[in-house]
N, CA, C and O atoms as a Tripos MOL2 file, in Angstrom:
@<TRIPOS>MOLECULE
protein
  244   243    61     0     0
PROTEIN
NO_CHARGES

@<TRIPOS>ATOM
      1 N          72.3590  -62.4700  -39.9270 N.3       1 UNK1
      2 CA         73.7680  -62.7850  -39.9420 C.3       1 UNK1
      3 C          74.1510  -63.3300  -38.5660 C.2       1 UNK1
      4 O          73.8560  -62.9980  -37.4180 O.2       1 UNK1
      5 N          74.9050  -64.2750  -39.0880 N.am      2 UNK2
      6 CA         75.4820  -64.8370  -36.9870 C.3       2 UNK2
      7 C          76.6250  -64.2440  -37.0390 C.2       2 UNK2
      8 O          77.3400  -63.9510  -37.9970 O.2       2 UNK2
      9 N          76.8240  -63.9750  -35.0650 N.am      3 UNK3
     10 CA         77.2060  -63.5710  -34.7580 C.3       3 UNK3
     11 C          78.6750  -64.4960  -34.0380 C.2       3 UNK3
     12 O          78.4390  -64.9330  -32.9120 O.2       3 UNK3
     13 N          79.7250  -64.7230  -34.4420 N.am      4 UNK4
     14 CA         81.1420  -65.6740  -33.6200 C.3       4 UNK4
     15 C          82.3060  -64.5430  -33.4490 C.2       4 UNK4
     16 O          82.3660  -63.3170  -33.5300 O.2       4 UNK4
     17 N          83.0580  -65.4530  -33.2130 N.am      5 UNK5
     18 CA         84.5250  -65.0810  -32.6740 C.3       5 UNK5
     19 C          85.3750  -64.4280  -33.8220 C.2       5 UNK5
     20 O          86.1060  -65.0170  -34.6190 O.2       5 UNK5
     21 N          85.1980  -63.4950  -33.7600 N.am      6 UNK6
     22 CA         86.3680  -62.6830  -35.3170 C.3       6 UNK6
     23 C          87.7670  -62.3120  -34.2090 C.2       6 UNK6
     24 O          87.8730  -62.1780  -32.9900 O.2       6 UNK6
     25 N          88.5550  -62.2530  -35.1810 N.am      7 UNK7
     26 CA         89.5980  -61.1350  -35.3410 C.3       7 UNK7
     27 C          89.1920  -60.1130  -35.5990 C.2       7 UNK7
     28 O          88.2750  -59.9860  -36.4100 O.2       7 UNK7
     29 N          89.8910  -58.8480  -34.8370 N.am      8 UNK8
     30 CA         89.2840  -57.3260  -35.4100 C.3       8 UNK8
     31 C          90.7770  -57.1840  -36.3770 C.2       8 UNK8
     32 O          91.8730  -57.5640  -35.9650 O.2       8 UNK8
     33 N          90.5220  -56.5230  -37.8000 N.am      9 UNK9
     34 CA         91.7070  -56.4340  -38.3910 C.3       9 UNK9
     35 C          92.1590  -54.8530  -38.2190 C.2       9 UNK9
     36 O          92.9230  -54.2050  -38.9340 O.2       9 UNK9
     37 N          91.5630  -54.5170  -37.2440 N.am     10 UNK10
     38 CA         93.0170  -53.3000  -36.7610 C.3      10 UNK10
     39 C          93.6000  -53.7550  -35.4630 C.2      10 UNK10
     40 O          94.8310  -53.7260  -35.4500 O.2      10 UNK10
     41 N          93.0230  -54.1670  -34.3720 N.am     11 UNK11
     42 CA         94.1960  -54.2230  -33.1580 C.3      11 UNK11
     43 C          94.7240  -55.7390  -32.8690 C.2      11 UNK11
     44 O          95.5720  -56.1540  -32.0790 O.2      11 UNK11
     45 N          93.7210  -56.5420  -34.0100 N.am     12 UNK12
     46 CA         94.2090  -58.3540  -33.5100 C.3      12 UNK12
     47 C          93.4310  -58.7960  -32.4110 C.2      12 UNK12
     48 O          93.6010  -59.9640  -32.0620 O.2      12 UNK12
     49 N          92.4980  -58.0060  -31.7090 N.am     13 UNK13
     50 CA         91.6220  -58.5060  -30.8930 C.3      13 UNK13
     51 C          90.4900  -59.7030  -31.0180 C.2      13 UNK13
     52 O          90.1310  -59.8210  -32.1890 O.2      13 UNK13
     53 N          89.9050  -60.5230  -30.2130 N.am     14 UNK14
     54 CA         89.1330  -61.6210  -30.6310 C.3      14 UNK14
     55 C          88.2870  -61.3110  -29.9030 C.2      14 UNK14
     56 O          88.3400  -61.4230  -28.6790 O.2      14 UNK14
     57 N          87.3240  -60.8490  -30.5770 N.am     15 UNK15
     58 CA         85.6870  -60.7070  -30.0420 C.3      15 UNK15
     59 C          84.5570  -61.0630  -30.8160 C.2      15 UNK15
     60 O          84.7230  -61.1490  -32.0330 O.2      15 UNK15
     61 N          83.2740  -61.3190  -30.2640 N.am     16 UNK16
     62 CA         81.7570  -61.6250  -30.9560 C.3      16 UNK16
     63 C          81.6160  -60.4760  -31.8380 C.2      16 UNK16
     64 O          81.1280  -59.4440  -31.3780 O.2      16 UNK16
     65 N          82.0180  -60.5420  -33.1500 N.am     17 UNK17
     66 CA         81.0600  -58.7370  -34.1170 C.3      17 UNK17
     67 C          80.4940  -59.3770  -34.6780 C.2      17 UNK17
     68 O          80.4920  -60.6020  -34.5530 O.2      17 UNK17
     69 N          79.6390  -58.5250  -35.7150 N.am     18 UNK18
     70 CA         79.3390  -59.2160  -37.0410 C.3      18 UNK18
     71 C          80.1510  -58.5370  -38.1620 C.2      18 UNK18
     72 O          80.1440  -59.1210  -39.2450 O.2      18 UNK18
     73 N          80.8800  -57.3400  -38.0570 N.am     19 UNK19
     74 CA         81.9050  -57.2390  -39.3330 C.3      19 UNK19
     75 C          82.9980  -57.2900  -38.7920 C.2      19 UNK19
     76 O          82.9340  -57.7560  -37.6550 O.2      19 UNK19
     77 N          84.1080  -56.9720  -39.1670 N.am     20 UNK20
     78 CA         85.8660  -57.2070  -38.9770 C.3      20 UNK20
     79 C          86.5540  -56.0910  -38.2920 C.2      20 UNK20
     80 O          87.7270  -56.1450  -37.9240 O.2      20 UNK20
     81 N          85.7700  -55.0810  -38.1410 N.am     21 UNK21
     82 CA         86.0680  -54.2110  -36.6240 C.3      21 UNK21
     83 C          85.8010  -54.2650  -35.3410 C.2      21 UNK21
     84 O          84.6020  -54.4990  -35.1880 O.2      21 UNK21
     85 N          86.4750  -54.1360  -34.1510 N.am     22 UNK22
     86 CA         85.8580  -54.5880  -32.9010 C.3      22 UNK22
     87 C          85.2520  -53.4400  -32.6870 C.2      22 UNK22
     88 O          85.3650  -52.5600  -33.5410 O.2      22 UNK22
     89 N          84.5080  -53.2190  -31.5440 N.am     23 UNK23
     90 CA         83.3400  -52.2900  -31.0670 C.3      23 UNK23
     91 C          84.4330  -51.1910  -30.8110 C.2      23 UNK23
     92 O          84.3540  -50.0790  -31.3320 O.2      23 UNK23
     93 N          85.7950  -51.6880  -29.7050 N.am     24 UNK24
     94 CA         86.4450  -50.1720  -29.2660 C.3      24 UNK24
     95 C          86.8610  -49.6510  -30.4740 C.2      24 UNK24
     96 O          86.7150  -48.4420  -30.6490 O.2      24 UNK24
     97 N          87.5280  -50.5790  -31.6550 N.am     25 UNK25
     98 CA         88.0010  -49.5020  -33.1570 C.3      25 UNK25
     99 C          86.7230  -48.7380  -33.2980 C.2      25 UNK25
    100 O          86.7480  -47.5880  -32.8610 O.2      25 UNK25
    101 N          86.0850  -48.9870  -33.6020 N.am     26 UNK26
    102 CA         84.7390  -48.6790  -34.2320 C.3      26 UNK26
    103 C          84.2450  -47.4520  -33.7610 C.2      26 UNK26
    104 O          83.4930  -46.7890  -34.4760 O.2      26 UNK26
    105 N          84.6790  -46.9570  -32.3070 N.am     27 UNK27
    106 CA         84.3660  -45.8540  -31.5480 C.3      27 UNK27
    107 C          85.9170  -45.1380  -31.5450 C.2      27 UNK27
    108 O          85.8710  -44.0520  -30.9660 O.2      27 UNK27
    109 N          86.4920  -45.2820  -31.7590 N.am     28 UNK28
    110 CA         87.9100  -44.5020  -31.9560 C.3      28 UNK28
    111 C          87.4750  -44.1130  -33.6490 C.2      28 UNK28
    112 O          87.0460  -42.9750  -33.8370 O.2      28 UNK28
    113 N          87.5450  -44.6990  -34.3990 N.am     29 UNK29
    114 CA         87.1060  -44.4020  -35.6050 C.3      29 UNK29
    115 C          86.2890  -43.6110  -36.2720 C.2      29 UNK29
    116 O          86.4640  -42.9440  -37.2920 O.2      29 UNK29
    117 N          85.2100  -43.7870  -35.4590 N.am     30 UNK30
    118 CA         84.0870  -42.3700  -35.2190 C.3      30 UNK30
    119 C          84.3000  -41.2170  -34.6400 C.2      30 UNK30
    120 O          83.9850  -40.1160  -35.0900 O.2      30 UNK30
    121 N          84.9720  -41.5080  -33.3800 N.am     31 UNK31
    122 CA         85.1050  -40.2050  -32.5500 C.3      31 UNK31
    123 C          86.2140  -38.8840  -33.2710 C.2      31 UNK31
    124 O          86.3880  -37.6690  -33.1740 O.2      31 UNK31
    125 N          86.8860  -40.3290  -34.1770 N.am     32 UNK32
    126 CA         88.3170  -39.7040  -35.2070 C.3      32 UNK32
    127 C          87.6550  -38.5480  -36.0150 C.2      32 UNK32
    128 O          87.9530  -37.3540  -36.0260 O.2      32 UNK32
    129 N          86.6280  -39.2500  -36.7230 N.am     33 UNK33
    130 CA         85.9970  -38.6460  -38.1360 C.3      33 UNK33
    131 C          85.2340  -37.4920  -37.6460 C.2      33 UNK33
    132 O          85.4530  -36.3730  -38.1100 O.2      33 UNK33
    133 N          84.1670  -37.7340  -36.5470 N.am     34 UNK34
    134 CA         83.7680  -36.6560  -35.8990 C.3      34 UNK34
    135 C          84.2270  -34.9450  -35.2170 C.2      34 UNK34
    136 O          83.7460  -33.8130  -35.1570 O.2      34 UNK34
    137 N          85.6050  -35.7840  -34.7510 N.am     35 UNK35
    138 CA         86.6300  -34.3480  -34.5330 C.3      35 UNK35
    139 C          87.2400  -34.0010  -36.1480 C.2      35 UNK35
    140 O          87.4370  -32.8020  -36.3470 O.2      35 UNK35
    141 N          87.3910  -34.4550  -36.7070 N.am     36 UNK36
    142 CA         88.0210  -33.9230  -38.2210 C.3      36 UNK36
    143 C          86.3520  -33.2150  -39.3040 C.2      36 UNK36
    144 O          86.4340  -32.5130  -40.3110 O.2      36 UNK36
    145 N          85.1490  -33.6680  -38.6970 N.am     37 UNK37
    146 CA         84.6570  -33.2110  -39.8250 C.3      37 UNK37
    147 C          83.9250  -31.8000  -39.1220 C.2      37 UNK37
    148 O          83.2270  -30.9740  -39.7090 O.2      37 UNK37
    149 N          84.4350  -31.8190  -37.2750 N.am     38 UNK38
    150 CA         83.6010  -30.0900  -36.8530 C.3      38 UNK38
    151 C          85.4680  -29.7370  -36.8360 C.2      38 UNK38
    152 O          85.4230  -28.7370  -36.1200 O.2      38 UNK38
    153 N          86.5110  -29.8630  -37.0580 N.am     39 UNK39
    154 CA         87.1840  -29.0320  -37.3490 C.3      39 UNK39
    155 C          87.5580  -28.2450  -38.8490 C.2      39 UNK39
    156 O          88.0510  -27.1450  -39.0970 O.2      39 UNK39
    157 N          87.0690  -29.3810  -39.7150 N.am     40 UNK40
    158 CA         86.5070  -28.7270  -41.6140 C.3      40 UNK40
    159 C          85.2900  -27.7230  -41.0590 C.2      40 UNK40
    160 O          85.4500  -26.5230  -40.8370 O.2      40 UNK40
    161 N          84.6140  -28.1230  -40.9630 N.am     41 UNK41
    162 CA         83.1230  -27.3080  -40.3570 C.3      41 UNK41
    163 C          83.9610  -25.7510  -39.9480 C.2      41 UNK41
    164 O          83.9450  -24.8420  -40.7780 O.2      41 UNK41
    165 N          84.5820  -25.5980  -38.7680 N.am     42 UNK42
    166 CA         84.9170  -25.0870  -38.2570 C.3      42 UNK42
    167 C          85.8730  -23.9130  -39.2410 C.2      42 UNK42
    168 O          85.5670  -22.7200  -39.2380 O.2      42 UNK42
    169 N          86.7320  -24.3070  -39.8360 N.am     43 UNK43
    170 CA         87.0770  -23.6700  -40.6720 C.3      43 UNK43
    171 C          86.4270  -23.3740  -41.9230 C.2      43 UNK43
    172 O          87.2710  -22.8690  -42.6630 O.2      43 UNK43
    173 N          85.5560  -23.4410  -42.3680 N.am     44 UNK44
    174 CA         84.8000  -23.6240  -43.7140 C.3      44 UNK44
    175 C          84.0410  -22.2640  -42.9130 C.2      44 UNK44
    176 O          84.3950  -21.2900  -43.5780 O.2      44 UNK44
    177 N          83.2200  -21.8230  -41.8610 N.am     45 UNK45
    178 CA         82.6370  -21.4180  -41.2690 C.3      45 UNK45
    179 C          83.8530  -19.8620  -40.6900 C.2      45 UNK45
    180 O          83.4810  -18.7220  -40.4140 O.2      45 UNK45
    181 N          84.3550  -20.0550  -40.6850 N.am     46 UNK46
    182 CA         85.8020  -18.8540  -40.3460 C.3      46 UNK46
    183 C          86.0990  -18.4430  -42.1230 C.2      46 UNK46
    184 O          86.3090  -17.2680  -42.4250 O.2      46 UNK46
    185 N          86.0850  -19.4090  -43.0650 N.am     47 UNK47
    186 CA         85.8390  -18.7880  -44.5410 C.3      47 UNK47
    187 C          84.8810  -17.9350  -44.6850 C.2      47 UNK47
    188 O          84.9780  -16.7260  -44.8930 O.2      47 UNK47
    189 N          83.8360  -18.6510  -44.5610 N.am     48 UNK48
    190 CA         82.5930  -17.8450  -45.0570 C.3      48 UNK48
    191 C          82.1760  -16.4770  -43.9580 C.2      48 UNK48
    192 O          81.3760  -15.6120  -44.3140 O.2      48 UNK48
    193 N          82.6450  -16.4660  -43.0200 N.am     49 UNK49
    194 CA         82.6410  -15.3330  -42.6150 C.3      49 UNK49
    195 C          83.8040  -13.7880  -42.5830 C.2      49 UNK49
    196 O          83.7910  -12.7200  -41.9710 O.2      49 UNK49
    197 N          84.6600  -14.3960  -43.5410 N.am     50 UNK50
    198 CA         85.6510  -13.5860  -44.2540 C.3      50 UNK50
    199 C          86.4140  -13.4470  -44.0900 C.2      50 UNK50
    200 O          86.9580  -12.4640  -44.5920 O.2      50 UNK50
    201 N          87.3190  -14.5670  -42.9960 N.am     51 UNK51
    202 CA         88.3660  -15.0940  -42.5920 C.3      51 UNK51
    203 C          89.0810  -15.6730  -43.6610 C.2      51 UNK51
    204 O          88.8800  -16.8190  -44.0630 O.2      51 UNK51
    205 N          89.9420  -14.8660  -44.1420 N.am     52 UNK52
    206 CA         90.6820  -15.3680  -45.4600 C.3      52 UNK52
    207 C          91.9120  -15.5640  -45.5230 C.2      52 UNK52
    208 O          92.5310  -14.5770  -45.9200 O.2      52 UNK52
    209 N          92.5930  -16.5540  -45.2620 N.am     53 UNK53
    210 CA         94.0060  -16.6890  -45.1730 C.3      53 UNK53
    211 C          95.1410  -15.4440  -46.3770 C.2      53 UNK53
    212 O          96.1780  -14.7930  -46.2420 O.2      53 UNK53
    213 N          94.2520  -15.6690  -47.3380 N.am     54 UNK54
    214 CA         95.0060  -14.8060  -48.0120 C.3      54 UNK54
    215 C          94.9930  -13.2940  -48.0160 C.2      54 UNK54
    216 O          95.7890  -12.6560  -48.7060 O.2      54 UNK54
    217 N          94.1630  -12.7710  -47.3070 N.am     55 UNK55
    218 CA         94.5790  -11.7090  -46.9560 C.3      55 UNK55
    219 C          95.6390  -10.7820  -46.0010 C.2      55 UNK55
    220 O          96.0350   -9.6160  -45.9860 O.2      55 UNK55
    221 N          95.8100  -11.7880  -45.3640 N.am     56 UNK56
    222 CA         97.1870  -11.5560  -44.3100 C.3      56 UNK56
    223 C          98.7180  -11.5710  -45.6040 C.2      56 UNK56
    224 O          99.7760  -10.9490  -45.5000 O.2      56 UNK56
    225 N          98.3340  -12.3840  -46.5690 N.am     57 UNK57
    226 CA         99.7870  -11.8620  -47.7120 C.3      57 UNK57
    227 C          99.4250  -10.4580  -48.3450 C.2      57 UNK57
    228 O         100.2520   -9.6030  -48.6620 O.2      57 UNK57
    229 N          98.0950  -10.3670  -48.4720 N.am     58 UNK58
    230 CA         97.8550   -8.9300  -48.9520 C.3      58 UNK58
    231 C          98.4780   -7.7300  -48.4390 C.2      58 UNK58
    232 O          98.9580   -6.8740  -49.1820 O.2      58 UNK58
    233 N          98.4740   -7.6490  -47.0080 N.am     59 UNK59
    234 CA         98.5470   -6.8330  -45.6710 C.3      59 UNK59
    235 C          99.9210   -6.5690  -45.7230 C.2      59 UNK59
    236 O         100.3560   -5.4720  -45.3730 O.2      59 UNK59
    237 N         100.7000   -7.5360  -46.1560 N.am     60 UNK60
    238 CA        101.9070   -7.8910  -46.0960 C.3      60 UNK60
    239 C         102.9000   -6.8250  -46.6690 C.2      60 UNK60
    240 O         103.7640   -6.0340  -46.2930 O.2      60 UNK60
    241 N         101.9750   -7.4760  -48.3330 N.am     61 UNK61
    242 CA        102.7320   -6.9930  -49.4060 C.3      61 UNK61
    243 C         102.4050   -5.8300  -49.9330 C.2      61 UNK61
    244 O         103.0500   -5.3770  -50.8780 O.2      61 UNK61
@<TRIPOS>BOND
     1     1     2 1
     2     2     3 1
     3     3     4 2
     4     3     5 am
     5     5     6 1
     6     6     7 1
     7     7     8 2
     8     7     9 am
     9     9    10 1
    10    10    11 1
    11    11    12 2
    12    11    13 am
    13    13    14 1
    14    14    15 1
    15    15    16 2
    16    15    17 am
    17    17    18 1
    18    18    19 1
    19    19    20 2
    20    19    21 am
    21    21    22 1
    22    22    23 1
    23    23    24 2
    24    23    25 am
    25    25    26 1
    26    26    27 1
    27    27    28 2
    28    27    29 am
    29    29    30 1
    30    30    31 1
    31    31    32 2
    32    31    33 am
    33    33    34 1
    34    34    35 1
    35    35    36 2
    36    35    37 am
    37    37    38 1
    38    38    39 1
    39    39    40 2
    40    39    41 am
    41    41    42 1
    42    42    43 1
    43    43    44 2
    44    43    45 am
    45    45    46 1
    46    46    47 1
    47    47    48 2
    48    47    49 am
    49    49    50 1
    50    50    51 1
    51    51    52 2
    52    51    53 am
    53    53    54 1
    54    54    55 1
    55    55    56 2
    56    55    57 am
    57    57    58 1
    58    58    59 1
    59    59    60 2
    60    59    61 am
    61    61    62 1
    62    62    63 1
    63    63    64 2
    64    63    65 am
    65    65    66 1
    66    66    67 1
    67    67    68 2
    68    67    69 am
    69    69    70 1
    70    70    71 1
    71    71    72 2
    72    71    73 am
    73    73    74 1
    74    74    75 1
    75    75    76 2
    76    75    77 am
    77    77    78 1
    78    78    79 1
    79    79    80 2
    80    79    81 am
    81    81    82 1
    82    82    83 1
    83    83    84 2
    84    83    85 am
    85    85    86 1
    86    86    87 1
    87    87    88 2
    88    87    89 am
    89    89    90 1
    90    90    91 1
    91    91    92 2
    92    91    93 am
    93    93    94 1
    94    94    95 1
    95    95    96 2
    96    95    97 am
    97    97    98 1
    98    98    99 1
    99    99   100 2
   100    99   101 am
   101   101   102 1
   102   102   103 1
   103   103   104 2
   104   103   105 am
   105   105   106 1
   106   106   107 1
   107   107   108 2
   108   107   109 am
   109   109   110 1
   110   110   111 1
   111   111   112 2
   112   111   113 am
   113   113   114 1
   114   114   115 1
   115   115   116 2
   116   115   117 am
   117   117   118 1
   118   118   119 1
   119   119   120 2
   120   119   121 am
   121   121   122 1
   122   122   123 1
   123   123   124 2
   124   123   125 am
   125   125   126 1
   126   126   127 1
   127   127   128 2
   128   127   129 am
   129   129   130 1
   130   130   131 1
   131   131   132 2
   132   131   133 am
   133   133   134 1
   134   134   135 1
   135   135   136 2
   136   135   137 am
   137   137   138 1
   138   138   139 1
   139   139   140 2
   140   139   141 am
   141   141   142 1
   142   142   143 1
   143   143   144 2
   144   143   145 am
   145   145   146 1
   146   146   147 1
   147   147   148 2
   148   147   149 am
   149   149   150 1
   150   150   151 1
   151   151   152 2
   152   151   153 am
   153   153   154 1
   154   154   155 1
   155   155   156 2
   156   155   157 am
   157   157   158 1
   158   158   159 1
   159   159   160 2
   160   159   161 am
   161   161   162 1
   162   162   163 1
   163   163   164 2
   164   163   165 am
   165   165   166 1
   166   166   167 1
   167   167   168 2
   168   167   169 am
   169   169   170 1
   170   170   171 1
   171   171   172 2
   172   171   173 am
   173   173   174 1
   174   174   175 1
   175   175   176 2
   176   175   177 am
   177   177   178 1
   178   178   179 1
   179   179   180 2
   180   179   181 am
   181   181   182 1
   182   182   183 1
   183   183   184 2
   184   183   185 am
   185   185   186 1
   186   186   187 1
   187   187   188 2
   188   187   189 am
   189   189   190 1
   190   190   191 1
   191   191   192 2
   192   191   193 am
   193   193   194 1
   194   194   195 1
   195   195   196 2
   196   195   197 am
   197   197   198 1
   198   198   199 1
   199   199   200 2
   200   199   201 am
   201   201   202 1
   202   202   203 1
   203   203   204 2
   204   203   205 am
   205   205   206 1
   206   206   207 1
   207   207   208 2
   208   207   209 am
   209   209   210 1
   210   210   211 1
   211   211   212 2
   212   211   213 am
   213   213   214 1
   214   214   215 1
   215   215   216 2
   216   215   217 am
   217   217   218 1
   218   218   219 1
   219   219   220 2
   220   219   221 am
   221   221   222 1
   222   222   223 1
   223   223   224 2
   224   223   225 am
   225   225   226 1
   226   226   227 1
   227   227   228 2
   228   227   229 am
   229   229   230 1
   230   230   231 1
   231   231   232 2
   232   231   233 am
   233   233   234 1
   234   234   235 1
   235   235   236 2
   236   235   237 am
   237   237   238 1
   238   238   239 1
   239   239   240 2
   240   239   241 am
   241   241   242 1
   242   242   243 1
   243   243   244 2
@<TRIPOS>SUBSTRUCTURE
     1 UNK1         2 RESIDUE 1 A UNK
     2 UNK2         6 RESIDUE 1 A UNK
     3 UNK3        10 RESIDUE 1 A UNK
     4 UNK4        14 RESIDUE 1 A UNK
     5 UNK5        18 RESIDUE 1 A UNK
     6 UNK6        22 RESIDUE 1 A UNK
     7 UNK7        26 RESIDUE 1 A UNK
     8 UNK8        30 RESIDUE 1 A UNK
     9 UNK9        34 RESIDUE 1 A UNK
    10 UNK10       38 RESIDUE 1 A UNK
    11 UNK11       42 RESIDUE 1 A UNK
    12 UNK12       46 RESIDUE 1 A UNK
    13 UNK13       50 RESIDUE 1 A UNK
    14 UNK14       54 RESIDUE 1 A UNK
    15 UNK15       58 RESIDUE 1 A UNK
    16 UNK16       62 RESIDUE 1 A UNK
    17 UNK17       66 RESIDUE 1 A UNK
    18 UNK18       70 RESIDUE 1 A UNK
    19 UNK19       74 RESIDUE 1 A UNK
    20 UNK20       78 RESIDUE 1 A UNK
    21 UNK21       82 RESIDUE 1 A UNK
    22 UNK22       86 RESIDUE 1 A UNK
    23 UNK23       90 RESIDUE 1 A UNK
    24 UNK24       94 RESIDUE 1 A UNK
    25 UNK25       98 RESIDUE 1 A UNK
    26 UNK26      102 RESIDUE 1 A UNK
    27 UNK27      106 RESIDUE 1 A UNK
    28 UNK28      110 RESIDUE 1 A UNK
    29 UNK29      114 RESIDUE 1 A UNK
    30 UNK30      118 RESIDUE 1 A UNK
    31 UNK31      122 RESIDUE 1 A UNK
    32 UNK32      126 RESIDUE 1 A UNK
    33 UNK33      130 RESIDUE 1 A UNK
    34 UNK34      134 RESIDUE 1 A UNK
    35 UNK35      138 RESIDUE 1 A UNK
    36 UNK36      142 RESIDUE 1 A UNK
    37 UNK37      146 RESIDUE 1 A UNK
    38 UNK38      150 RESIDUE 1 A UNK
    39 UNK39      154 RESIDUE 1 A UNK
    40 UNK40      158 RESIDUE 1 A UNK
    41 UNK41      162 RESIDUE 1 A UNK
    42 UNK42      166 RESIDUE 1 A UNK
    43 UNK43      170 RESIDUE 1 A UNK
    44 UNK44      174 RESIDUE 1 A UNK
    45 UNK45      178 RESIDUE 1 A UNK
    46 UNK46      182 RESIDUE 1 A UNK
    47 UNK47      186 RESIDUE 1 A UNK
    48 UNK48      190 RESIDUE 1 A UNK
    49 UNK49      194 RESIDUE 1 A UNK
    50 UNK50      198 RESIDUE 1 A UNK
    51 UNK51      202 RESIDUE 1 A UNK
    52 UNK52      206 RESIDUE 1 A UNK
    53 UNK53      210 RESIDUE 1 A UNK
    54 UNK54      214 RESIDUE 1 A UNK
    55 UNK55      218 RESIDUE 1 A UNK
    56 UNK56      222 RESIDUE 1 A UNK
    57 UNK57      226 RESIDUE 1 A UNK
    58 UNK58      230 RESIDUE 1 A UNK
    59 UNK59      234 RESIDUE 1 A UNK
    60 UNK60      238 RESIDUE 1 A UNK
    61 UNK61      242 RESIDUE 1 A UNK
């Protein structure tokens, strides 16, 4: 595939890619998904160790 002058179609930037994101989206984008999938992790992991939201209504009531 060659490589020219795109538009990135998130910030309007004009740089050499070969798809329609520029390199800095592309690392904001990742770094995005990366913090959202060890903060699922993170909580999924506070579940399974018996951290149960619903027990604090139990406690309650």
């Amino acid at each position: 595939m060659t490589e020219r002058e795109k538009v990135c179609i998130l910030c309007g930037k004009r740089e050499v890619m070969l798809g329609y994101i520029c390199s800095g989206c592309q690392e904001r984008i990742q770094a995005e998904a990366t913090g959202q999938r060890m903060r699922m992790r993170a909580q999924a992991g506070g579940n399974i160790q018996g951290d149960d939201p619903d027990d604090q209504d139990k406690e309650q009531g």
